[in-house]
C-alpha atoms as an extended CHARMM CRD file, in Angstrom:
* protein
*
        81  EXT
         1         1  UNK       CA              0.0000000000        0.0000000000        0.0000000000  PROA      1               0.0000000000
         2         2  UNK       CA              0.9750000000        3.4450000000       -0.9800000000  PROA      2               0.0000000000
         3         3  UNK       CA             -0.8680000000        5.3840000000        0.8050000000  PROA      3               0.0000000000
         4         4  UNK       CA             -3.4930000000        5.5720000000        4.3830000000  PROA      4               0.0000000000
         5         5  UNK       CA             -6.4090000000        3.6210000000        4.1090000000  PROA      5               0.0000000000
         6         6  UNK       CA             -9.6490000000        5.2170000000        5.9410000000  PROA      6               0.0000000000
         7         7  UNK       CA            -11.9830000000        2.4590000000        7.6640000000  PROA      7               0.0000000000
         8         8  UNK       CA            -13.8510000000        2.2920000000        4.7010000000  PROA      8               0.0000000000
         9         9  UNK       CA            -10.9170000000        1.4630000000        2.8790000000  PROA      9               0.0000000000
        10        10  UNK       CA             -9.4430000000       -1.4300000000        5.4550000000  PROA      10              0.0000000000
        11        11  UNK       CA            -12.5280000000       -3.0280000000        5.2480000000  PROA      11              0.0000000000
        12        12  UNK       CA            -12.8730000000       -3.2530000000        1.7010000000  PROA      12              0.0000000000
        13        13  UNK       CA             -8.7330000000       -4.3610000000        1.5700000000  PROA      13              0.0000000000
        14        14  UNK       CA             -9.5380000000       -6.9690000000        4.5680000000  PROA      14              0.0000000000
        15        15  UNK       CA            -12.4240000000       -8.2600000000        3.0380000000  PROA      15              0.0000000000
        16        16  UNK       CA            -10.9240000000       -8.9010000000       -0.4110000000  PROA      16              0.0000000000
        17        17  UNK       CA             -8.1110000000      -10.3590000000        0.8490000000  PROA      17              0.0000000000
        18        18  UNK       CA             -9.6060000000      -12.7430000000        3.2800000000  PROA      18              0.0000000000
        19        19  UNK       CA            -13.2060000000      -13.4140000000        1.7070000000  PROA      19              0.0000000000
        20        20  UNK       CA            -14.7950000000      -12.9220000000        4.7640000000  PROA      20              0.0000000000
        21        21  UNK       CA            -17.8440000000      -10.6830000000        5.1490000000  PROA      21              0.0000000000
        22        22  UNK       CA            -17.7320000000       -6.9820000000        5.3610000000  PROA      22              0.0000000000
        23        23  UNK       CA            -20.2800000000       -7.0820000000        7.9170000000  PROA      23              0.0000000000
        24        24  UNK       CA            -17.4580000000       -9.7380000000        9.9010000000  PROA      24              0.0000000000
        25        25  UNK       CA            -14.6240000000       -7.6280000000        9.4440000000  PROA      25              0.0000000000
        26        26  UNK       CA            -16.6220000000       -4.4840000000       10.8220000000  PROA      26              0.0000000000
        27        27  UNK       CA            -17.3530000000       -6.7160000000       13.8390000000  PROA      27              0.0000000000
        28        28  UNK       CA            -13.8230000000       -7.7060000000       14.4900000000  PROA      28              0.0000000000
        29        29  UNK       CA            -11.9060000000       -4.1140000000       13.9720000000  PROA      29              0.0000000000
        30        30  UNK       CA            -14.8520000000       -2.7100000000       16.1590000000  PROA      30              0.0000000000
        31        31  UNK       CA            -13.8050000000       -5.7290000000       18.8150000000  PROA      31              0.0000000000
        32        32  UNK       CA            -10.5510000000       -4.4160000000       18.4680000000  PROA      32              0.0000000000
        33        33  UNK       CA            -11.2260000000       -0.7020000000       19.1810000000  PROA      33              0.0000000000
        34        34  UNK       CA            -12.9890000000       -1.4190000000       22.2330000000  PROA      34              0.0000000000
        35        35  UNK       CA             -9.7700000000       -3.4520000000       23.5890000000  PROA      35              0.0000000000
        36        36  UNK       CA             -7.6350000000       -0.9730000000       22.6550000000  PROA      36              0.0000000000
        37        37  UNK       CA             -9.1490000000        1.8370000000       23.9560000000  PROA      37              0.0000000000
        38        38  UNK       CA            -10.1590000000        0.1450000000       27.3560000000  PROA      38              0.0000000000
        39        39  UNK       CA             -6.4510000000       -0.8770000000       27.6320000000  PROA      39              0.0000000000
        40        40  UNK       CA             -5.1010000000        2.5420000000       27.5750000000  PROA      40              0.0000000000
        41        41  UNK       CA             -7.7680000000        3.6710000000       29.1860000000  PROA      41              0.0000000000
        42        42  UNK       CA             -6.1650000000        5.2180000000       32.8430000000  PROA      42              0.0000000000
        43        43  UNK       CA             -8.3080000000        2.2890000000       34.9440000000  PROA      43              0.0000000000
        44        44  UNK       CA             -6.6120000000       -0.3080000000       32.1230000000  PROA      44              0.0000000000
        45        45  UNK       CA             -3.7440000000       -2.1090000000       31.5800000000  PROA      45              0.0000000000
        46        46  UNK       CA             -1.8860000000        1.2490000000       30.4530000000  PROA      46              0.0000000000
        47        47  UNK       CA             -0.6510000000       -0.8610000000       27.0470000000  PROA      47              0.0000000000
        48        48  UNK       CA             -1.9030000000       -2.9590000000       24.1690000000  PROA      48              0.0000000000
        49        49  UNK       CA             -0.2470000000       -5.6500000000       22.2090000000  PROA      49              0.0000000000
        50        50  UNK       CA             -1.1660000000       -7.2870000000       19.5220000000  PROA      50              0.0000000000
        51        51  UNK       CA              1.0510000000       -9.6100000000       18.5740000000  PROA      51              0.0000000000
        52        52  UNK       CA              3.6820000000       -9.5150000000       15.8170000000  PROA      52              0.0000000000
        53        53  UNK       CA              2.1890000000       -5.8730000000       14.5510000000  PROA      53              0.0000000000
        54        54  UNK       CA              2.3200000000       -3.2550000000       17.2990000000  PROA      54              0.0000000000
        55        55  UNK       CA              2.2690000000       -2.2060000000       21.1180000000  PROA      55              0.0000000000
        56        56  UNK       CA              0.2810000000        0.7670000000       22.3130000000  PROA      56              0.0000000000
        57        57  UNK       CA              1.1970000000        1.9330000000       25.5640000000  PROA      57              0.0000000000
        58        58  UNK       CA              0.3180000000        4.7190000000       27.5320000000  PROA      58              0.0000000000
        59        59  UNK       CA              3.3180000000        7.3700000000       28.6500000000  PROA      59              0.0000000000
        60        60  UNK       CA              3.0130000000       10.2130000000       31.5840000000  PROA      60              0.0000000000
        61        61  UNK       CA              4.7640000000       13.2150000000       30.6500000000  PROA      61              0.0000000000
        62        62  UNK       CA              4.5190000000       16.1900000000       33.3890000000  PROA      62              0.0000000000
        63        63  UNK       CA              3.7660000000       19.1480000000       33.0350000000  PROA      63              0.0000000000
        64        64  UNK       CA              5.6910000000       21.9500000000       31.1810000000  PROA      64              0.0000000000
        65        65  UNK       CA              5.9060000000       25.0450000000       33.5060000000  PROA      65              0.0000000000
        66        66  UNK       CA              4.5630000000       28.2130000000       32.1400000000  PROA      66              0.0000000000
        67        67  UNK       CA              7.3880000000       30.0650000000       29.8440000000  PROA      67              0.0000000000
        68        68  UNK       CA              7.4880000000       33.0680000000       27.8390000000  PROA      68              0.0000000000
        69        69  UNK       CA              7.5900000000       33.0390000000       24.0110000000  PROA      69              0.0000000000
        70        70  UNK       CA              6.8840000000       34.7440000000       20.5260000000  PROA      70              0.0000000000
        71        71  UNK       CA              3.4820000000       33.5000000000       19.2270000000  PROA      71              0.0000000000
        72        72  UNK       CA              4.4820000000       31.6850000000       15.6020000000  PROA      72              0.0000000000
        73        73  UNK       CA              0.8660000000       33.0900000000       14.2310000000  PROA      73              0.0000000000
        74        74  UNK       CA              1.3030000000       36.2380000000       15.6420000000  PROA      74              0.0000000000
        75        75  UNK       CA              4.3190000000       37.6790000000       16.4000000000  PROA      75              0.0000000000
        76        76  UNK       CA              3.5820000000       38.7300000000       19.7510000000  PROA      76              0.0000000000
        77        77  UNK       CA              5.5350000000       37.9230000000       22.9420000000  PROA      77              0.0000000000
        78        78  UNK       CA              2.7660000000       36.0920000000       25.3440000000  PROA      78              0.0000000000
        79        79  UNK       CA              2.7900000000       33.8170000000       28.0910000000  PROA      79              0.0000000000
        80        80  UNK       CA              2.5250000000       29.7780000000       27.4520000000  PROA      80              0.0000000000
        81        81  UNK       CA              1.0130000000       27.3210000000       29.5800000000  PROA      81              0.0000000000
């Protein structure tokens, strides 16, 4: 692939290169959302895994103290969060 495929687009590519319904393959990336998102969720696991593709896993940065800067859109000195 050359280029991002939208949902729409992975479940056309999944389904024509398993043969299984679309209607399946919505069921099992929707699965898979759920898992995901309740693993990294802050009561979860803090990670993901599926394996032999990717890990997902939740990092804690702290804070930035305030600083002050130029604003990039415009030009003024201000204060940052």
């Amino acid at each position: 692939m050359k280029a991002a495929l939208n949902k729409t687009q992975l479940v056309a590519y999944i389904v024509e290169q398993s043969g299984v319904e679309a209607k399946s393959v919505k069921a099992v990336l929707a699965s898979l959302e759920t898992s995901v998102l309740s693993s990294v969720d802050k009561k979860g696991a803090g990670e993901f895994t599926l394996p032999g593709l990717f890990k997902v896993a939740v990092q804690k940065v702290p804070a930035k103290a305030k600083r002050f800067g130029k604003d990039p859109f415009t030009g003024q000195e201000r204060w940052f969060p």
